[in-house]
N, CA, C and O atoms as a DFTB+ gen file, in Angstrom:
260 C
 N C O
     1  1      53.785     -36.139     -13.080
     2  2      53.830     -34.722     -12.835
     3  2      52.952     -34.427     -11.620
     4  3      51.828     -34.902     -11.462
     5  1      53.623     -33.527     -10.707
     6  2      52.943     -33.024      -9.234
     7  2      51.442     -31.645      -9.793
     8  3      51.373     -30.704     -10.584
     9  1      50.876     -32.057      -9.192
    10  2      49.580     -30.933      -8.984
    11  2      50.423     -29.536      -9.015
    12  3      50.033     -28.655      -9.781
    13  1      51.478     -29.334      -8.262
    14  2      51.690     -27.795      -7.789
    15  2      52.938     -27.700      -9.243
    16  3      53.752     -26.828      -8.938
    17  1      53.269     -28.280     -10.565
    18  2      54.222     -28.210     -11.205
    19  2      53.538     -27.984     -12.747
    20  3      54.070     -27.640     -13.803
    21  1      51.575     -28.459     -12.291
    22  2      50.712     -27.950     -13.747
    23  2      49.918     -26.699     -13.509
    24  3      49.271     -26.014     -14.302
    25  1      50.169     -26.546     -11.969
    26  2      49.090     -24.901     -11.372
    27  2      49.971     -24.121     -11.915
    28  3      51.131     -24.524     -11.834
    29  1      49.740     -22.817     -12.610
    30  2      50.503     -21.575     -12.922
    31  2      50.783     -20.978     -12.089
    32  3      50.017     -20.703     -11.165
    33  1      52.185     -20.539     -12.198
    34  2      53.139     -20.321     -11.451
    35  2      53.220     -18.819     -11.348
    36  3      53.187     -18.108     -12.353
    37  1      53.352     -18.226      -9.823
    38  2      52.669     -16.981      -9.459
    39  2      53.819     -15.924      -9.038
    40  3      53.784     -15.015      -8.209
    41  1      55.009     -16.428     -10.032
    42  2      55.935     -15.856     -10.000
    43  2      55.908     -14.476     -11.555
    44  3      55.371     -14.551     -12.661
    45  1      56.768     -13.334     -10.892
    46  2      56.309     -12.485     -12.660
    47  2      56.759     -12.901     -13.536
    48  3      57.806     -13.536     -13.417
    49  1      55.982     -12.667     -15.156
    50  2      56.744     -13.238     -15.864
    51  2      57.701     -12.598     -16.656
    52  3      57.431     -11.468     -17.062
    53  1      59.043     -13.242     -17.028
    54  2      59.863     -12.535     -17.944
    55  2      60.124     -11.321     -18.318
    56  3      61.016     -10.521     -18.038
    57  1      59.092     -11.301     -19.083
    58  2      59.157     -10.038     -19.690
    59  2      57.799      -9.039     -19.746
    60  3      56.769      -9.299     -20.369
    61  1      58.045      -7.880     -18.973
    62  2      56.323      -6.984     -18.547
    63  2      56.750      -5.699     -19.308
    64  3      57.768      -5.153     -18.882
    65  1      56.176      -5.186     -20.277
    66  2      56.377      -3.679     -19.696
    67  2      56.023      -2.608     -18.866
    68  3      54.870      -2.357     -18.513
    69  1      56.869      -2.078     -18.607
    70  2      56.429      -1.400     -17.240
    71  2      57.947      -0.698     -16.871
    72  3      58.999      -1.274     -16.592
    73  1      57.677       0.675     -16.971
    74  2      58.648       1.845     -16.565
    75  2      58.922       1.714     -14.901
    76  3      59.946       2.244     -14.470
    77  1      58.294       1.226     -14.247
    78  2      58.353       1.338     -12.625
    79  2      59.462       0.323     -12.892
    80  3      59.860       0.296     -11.728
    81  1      60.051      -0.303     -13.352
    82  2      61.509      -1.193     -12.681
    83  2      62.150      -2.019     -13.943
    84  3      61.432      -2.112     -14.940
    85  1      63.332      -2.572     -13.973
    86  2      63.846      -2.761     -15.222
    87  2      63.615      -4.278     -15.356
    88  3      63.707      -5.172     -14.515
    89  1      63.292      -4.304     -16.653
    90  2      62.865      -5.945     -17.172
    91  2      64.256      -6.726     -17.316
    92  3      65.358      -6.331     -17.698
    93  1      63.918      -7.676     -16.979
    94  2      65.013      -8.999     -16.844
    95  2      64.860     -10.002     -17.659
    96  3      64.049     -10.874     -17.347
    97  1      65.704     -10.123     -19.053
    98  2      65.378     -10.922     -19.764
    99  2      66.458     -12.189     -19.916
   100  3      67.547     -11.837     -20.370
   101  1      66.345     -13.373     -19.657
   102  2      66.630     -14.299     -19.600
   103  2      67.796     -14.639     -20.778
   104  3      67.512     -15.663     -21.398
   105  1      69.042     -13.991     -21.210
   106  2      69.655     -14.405     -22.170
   107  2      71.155     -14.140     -21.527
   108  3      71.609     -13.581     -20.529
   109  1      71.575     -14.737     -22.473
   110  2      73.089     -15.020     -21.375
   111  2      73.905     -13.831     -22.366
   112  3      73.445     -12.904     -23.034
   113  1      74.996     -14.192     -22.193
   114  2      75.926     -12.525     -23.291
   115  2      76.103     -12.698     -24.191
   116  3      76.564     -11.833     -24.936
   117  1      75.741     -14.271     -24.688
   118  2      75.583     -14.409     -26.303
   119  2      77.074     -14.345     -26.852
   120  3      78.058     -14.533     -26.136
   121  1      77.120     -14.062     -28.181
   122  2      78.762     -14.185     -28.759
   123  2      78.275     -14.997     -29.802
   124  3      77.262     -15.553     -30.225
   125  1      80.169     -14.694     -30.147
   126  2      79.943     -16.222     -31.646
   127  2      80.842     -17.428     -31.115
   128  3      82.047     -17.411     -30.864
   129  1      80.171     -18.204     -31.038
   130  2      80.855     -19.688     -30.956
   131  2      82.526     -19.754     -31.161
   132  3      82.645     -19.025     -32.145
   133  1      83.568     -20.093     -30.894
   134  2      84.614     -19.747     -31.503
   135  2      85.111     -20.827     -32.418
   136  3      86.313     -20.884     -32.680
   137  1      84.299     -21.644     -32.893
   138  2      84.502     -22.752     -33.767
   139  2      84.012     -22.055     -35.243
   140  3      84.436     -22.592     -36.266
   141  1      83.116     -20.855     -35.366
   142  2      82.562     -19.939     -36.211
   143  2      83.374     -19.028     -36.167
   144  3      83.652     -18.943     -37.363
   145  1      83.937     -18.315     -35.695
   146  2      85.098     -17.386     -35.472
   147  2      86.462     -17.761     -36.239
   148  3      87.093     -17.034     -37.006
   149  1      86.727     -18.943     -35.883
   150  2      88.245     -19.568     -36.666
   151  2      87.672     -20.017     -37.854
   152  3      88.568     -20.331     -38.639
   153  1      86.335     -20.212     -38.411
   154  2      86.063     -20.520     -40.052
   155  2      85.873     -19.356     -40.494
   156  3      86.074     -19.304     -41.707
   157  1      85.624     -18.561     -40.115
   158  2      85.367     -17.363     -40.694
   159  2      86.577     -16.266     -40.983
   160  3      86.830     -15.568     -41.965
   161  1      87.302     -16.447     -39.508
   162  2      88.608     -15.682     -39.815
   163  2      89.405     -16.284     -41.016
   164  3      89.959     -15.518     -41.804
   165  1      89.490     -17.934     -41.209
   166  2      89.971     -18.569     -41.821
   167  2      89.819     -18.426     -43.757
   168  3      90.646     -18.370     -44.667
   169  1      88.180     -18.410     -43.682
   170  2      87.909     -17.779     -45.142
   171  2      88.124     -16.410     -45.721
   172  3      88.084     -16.159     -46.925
   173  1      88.397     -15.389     -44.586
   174  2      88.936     -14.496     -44.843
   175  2      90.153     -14.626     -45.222
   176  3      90.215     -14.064     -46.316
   177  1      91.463     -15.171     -44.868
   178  2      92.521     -15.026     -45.018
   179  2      92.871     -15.970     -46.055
   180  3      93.970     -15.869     -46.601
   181  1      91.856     -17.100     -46.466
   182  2      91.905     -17.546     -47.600
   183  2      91.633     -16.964     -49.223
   184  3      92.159     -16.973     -50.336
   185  1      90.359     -16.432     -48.460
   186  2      90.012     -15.408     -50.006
   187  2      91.324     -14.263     -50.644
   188  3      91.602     -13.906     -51.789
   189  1      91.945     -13.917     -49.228
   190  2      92.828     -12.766     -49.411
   191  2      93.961     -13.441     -50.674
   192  3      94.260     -13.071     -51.809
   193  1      94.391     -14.637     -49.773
   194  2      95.611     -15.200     -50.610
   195  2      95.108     -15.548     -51.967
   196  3      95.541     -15.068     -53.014
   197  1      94.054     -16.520     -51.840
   198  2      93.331     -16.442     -53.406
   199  2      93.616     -15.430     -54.380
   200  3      94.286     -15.560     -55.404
   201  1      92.829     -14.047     -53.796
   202  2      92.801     -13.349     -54.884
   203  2      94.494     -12.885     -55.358
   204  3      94.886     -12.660     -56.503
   205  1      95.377     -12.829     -53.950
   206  2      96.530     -12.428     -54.370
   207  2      97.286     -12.620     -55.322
   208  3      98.066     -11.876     -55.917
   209  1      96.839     -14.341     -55.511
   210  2      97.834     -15.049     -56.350
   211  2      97.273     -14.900     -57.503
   212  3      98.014     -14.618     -58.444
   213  1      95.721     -15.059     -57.759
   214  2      94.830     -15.227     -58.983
   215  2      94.206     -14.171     -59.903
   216  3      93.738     -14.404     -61.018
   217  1      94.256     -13.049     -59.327
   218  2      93.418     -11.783     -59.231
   219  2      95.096     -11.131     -59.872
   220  3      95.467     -11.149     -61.045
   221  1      95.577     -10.797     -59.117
   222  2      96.245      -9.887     -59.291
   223  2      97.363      -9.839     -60.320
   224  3      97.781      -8.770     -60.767
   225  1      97.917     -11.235     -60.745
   226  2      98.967     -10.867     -61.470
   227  2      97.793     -10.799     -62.941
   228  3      98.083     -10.055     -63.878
   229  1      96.559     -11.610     -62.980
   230  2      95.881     -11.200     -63.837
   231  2      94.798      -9.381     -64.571
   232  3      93.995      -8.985     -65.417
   233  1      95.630      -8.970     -63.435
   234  2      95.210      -7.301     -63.264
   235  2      95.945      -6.687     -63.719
   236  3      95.658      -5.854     -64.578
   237  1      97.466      -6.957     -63.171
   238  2      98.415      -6.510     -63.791
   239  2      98.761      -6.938     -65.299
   240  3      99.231      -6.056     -66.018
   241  1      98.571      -8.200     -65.829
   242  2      98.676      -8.240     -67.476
   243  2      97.493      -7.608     -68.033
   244  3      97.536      -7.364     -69.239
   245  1      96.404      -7.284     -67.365
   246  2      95.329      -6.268     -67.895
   247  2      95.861      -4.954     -68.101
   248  3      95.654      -4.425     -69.193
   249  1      96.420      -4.432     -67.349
   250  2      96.785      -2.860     -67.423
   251  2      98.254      -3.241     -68.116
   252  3      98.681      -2.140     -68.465
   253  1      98.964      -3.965     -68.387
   254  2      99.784      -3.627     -69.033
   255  2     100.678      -3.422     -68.687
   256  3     101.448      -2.716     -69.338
   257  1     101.135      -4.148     -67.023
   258  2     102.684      -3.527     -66.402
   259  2     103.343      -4.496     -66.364
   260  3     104.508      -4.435     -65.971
């Protein structure tokens, strides 16, 4: 490691508060992964059919139709 790469660096940092100018914070636009997106959409549309098949005709011999 170079001398000038362990001296602190005299650049501002990150994050200041301070109303005189807008803070710049280092994060990108973020999101959801879309590998989390297709499991998730996926358990949704699983639960749906689930209950459709399991739930419901057992609702209906509950009430009696």
């Amino acid at each position: 490691m170079t001398d000038s790469a362990s001296e602190a660096s005299e650049k501002e940092p990150a994050f200041v508060e301070n109303d005189a100018h807008r803070t710049r914070l280092p994060y990108d636009r973020g999101g959801v992964p879309i590998y989390i997106a297709i499991a998730w959409a996926a358990f949704i549309v699983t639960y749906i059919v689930v209950m459709s098949v399991v739930a419901l005709p057992d609702l209906r011999a509950w009430l009696g139709r």
